[in-house]
C-alpha positions as CSV (number, residue, x, y, z in Angstrom):
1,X,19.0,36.6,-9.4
2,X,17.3,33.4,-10.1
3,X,16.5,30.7,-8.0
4,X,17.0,27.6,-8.9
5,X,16.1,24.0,-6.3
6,X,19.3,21.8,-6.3
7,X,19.4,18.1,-8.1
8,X,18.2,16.9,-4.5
9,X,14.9,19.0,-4.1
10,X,13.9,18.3,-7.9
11,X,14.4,14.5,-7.1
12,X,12.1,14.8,-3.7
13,X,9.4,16.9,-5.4
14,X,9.2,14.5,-8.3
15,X,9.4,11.6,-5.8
16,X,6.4,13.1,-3.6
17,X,4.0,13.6,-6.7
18,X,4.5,10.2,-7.2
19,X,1.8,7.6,-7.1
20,X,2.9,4.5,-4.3
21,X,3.4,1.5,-5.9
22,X,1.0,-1.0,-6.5
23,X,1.1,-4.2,-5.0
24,X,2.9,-6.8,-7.4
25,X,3.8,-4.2,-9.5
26,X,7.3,-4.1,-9.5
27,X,8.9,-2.5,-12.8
28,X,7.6,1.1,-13.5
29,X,9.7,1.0,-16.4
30,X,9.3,-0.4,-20.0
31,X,12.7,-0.8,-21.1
32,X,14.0,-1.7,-17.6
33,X,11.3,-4.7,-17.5
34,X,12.6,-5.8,-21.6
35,X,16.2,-5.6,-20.3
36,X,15.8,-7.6,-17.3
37,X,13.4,-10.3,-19.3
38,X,16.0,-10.4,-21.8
39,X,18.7,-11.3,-19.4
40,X,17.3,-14.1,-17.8
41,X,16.1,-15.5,-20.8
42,X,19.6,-15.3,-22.5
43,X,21.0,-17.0,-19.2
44,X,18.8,-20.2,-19.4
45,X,19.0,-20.3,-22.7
46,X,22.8,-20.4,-22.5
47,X,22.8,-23.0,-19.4
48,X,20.8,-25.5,-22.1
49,X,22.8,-25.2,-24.9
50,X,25.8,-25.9,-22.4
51,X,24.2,-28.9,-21.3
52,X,23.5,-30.0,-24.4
53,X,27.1,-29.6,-25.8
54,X,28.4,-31.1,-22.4
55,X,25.9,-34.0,-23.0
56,X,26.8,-34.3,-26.8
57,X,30.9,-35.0,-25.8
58,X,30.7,-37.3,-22.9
């Protein structure tokens, strides 16, 4: 009765009207990009603190 494209076709139609990336360009996404900033900044932040404290007690 109705026809409706599987999960697969959706993805490949959306995919084609897609835009190609630009060069150096490499988050689309917003939150993806925050996330990801986030993270490294919380690990290097974390690695000095460590040193510090291993500094501080030897």
């Amino acid at each position: 009765m109705f026809y409706k494209k599987s999960v697969e076709e959706r993805i490949a139609d959306r995919m084609a009207k897609r835009r190609p990336l630009e060069e150096g360009k490499t988050f689309e996404h917003g939150p993806a990009k925050f996330i990801f900033v986030s993270f490294i900044v919380i690990i290097v932040v974390v690695h000095f603190v460590g040193l510090a404290i291993i500094m501080e007690f030897s």
